[in-house]
N, C-alpha and C positions, 0 to 999 in steps of 0.2 A: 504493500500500500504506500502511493506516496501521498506522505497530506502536504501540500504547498498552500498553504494556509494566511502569510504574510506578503506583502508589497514590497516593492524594491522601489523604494523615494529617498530622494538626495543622495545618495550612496551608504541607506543602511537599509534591514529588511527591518519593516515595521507593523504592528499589531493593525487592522485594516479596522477602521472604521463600522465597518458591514459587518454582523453575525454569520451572514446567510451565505450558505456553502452549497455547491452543487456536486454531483457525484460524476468522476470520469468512466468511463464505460472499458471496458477493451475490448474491441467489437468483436475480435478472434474467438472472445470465449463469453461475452454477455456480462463477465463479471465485472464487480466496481474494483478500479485499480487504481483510484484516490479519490482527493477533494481537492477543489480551490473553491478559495473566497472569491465573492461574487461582488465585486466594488459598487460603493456607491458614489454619490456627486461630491459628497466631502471628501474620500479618499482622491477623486481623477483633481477638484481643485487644490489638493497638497502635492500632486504628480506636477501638474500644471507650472504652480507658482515654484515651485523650486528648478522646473523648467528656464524658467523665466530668468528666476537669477544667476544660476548658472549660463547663462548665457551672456553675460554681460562681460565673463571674465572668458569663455571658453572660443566666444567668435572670435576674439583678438589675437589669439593663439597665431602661431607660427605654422606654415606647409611643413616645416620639420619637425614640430611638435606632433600635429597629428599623423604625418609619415609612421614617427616613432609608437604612437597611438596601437596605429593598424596594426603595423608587426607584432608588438604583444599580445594584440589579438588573436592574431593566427596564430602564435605560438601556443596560446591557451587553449585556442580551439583546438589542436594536435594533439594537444593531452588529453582532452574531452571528446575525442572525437568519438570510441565506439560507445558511450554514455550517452554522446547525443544521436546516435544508430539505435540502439537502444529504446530509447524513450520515441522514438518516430513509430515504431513498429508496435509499442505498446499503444500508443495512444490513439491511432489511427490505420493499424493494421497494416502497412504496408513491408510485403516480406526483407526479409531481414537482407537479403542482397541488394534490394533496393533503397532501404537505406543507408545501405554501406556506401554502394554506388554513383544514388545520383541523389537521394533526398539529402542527407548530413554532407554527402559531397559538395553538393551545390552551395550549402550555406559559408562554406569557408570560399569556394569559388570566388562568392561574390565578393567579400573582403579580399582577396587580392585580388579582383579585377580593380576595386578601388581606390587600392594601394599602389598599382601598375598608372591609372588615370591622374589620380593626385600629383603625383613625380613633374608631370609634364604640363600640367593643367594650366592654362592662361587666365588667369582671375582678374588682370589687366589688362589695357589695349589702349592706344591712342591714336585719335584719327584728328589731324590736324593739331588744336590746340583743346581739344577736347577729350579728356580721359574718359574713358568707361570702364568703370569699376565692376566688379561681379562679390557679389556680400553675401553672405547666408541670410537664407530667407528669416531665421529664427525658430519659434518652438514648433516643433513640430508634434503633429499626431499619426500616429499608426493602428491603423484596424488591418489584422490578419487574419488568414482561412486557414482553415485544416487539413487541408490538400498534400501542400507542400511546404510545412508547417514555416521550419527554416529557411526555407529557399527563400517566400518572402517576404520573412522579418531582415536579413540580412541584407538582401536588394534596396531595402529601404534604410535600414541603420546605418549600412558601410557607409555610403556614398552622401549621408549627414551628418555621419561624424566628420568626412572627409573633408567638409568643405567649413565644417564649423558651426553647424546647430545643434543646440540640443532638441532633447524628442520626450514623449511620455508612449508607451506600447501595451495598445491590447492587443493581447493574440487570441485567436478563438477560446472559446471555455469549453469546445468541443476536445479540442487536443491542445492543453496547454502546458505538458511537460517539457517539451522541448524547448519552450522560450525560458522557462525555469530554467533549465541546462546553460540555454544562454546567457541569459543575465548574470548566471556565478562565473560563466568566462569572461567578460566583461568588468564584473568587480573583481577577479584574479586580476586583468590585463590593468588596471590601475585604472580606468574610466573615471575623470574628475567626480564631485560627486554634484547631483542635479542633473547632471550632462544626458545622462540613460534612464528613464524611469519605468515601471512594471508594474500595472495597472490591471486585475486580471476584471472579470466579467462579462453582462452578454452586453448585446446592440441598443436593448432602448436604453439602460440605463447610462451603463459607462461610456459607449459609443455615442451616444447621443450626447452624451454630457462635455466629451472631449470636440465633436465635430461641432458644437454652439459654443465653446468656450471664448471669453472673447483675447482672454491670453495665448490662444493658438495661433497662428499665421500661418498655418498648413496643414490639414490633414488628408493623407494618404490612405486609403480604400485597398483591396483587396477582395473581393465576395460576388456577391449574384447581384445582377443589373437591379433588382428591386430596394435592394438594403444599400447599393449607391446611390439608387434617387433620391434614396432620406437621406441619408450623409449629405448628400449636397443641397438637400433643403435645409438641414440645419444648420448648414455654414451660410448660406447665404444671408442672415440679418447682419453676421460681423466681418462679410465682404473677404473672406479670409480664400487664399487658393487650393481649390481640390484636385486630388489626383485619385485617379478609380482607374484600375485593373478588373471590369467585370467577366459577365459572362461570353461565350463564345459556339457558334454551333460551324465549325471553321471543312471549307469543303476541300475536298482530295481528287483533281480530278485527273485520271489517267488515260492519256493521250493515245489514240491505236497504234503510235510504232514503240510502246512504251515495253520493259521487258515486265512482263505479265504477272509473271510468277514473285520476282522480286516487289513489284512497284504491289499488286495486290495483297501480297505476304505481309511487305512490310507495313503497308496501310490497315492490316490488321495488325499487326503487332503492337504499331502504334497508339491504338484504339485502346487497347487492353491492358496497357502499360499502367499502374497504378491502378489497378482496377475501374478502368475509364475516368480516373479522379481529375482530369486534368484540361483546364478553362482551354489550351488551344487543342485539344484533340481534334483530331480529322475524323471527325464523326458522320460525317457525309460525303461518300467515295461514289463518286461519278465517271460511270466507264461508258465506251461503245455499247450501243443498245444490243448491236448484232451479237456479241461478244459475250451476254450477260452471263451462258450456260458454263460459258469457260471460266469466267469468273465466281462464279456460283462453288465450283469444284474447289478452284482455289484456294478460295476465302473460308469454305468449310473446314479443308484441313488443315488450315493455319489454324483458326478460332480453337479446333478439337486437339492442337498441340502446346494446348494453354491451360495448364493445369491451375486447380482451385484448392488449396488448403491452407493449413497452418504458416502463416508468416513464419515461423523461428523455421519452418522446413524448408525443402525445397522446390516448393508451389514458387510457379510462374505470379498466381494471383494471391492476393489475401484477399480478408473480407472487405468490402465497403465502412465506411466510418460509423454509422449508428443506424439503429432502428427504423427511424425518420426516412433518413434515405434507401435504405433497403427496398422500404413503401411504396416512396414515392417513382425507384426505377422500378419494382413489378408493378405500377398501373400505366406506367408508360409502354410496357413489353408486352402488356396483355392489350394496348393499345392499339398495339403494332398487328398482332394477330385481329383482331375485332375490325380493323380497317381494310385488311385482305391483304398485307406482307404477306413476303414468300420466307417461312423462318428453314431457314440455310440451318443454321445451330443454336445451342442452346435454347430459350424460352422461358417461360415463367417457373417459380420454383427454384428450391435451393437444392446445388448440385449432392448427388447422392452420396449419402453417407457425411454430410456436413448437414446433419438438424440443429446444431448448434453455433452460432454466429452468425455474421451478417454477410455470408456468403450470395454472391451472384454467378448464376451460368455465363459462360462468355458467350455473347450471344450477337448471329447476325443477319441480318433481316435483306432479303432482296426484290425487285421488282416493285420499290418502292416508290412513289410520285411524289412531288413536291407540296402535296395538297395535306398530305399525314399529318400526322400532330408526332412522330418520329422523326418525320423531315424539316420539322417546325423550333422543336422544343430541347431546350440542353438537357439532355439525362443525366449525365454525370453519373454514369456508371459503364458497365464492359458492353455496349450496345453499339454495334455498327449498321448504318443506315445505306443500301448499294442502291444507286439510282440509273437509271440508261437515259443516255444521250442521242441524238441523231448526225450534231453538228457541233463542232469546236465553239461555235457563236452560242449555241446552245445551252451547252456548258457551262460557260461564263455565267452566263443570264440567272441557269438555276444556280450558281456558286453565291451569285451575287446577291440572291433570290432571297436574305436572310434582315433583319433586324440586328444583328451583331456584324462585328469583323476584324476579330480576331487575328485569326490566321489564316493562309489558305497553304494548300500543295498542292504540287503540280508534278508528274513524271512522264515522260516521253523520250524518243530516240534523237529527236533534231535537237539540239542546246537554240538557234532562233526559235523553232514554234514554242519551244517550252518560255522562252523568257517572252515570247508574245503574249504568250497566256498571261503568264502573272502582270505586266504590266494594265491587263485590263480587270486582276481583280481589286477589289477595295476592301484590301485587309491591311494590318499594322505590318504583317509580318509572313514573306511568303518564301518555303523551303523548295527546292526545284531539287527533284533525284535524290531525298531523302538526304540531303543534307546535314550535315554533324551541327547540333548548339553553337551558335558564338556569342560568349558571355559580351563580345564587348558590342554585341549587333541591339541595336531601340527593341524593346520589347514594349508593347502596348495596341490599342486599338482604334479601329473607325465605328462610327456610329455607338450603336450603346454596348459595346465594349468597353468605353470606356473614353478617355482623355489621357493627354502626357504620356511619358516613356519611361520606363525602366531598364536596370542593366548599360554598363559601360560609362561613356564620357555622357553620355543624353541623358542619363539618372542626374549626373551633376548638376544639371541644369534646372531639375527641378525643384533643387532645394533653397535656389540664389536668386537672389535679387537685382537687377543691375541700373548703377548709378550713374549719372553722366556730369561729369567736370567740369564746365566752362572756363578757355581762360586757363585752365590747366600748364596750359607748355605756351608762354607769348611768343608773341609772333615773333622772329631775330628781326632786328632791324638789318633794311638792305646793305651792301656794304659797298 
């Protein structure tokens, strides 16, 4: 049992305010595998105001203070690393390779991507006799999902610590051990005190309280397009600036000279990866209509080479994060049958011999139309949605066919047609040929995806402010 019980303000843990505790779940096995305190408005404005005044002394800082900053970080984070693999897999199920891999991976990632950016970062500029300054925007706010727990709280801390803010951090109350984990690396790495604050609870209270605070001047989003449209309604009386990483329903389409077996495989594999947990999944894979039977064969024996168990084992999948969701993707999947999909694999129901957890079948549905509430709607879970096309223009149309825009992919044999394509979809961020992650490439979105960019030097940018000089540099007199 972990009970994480107390808040991380000004650089001590302290007794919260709140009584009220909520219980962590571990989806793997149903059981409660802790508590946290559940914050309320007194605890987020002690988070807040020590925000504030740390910041008076910590924006002034030196590029070689916080150089020095980061590196302790990551040194801490190396010692913490399979504690915080660990704590990913308990609290949100995600098998124990994949936190090793790419969940606890990712979150040290991003701290040296930040620490790579900082080095070289232009925070000044002069253009004639006019400086432009670049300043930390100030306190900031962070709401995190439980997706990818770490991945991003550290997208969002690295890159303000780096530039000079401090922050206050809710992380979901779904999985919030992992930010626990973090924050002891943090006050290991020596973090002034104020500078990082650890706020736990849910969205109306503490979320809401941090995203209307009027001592905030930022808060950053992370969740489902509905619970950003409030974030951003409650920032809007104090004029403060939002950044939302929402939802995403991001399409995969596969061009007729594309290689089949790879570009379909890996399009499922994709899908299935975190147990479909993940805002830019290629959830909607659009092939040649002619083709679809070919594709059908494919896609089945990929999906059926995705095993379901025990995260500590070695299941391709683990469970889904809680109950809730469980729910919500078997009405979606019974959906998908009820509308006339062709189900290829999986289906409703938890795979056999797993009655216990929040186990989903990997499941993939074809001969889908753009009209389904499958081809519509984010599941967020192991659900792949195959659609047929007639025409590359086609294509596009239904890719583009969405209320999000996340992501897109795109795989074919020409490298022109393929960069044709993408150039006509309207997403933040478009992979051609299953392309590797680049930590330092804009992560963000079009439409209600969201606003701003994460990851790399374009994260920096979100958190600063820029001022302009007059008169700065006088003119030389002629000579």
């Amino acid at each position: 049992m972990r009970d994480y019980l107390k808040f991380y303000i000004d650089g001590q843990w302290v007794e919260a305010k709140s009584d009220k505790t909520v219980d962590v779940i571990n989806p793997a096995t149903e059981a409660v595998a802790g508590r946290v305190t559940l914050g309320s408005v007194e605890d987020v404005d002690l988070a807040v105001r020590a925000a504030r005044k740390a910041f008076a002394t910590y924006s002034q800082t030196s590029r070689e203070e916080r150089i020095d900053l980061l590196e302790r970080i990551i040194a801490e984070y190396q010692k913490r690393f399979e504690d915080m693999a660990k704590a990913i897999t308990e609290e949100m199920g995600a098998p124990a390779w994949l936190a090793q891999r790419a969940q606890a991976a990712m979150g040290i990632a991003h701290v040296q991507t930040s620490l790579q950016v900082l080095k070289d970062y232009r925070f000044e500029e002069d253009r004639g006799t006019t400086r432009l300054v670049k300043e930390p925007i100030g306190v900031c706010a962070f709401i995190t999902p439980w997706n990818w727990p770490v991945n991003q709280i550290a997208c969002k801390v690295a890159p303000a610590l780096a530039v000079g803010c401090t922050m206050v951090l809710k992380p979901s109350e779904v999985a919030p051990f992992s930010a626990w984990v973090w924050t002891e690396i943090l006050e290991a790495a020596g973090v002034p005190a104020g500078v990082f604050n650890l706020v736990n609870g849910d969205g109306p209270t503490v979320g809401a309280a941090l995203s209307s605070h009027p001592e905030v001047d930022m808060v950053s989003f992370t969740g489902s397009t509905r619970a950003g449209i409030e974030v951003a309604k409650n920032a809007a009386p104090t004029v403060k600036r939002v950044h939302q990483e929402l939802g995403g329903k991001s399409p995969n389409i596969i061009l007729d000279d594309a290689d089949f077996q790879r570009a379909v495989g890996g399009g499922v594999a994709s899908v299935m990866m975190n147990s479909g947990q993940s805002c830019n999944a290629p959830t909607r894979m659009l092939v040649p209509a002619k083709r679809m039977d070919e594709v059908i064969a494919i896609a089945r024996a990929a999906a059926e080479a995705h095993t379901v168990g025990d995260p500590n084992g070695n299941s391709k999948l683990g469970p889904v994060v809680s109950e809730v969701q469980w729910t919500k993707i078997q009405g979606l999947i019974q959906k998908g049958v009820d509308e006339g999909a062709t189900l290829v694999s999986g289906g409703p129901g938890k795979p056999e011999g797993l009655e216990t957890g929040y186990y989903v079948k990997p499941t993939v549905f074809a001969n889908v139309t753009p009209d389904m509430t499958i081809a519509k709607e984010e599941i967020f879970g192991p659900v792949l949605s195959i659609l047929g096309y007639d025409s590359v223009d086609q294509a596009v149309a239904i890719g583009n066919d969405t209320e999000y825009g996340l992501a897109a992919y795109v795989s074919g044999g020409d490298p022109a047609g393929v960069r044709a394509v993408a150039a006509k979809l309207r997403a933040g961020q478009v992979n051609l040929n299953g392309a590797s992650p680049d930590l330092m490439a804009p992560f963000g979105g079009y439409k209600m995806s969201g606003n701003g960019r994460e990851w790399g030097d374009h994260a920096f940018g979100e958190f600063l402010e820029t001022k302009a000089i007059l008169g700065y540099a006088p003119k030389q007199a002629a000579e």
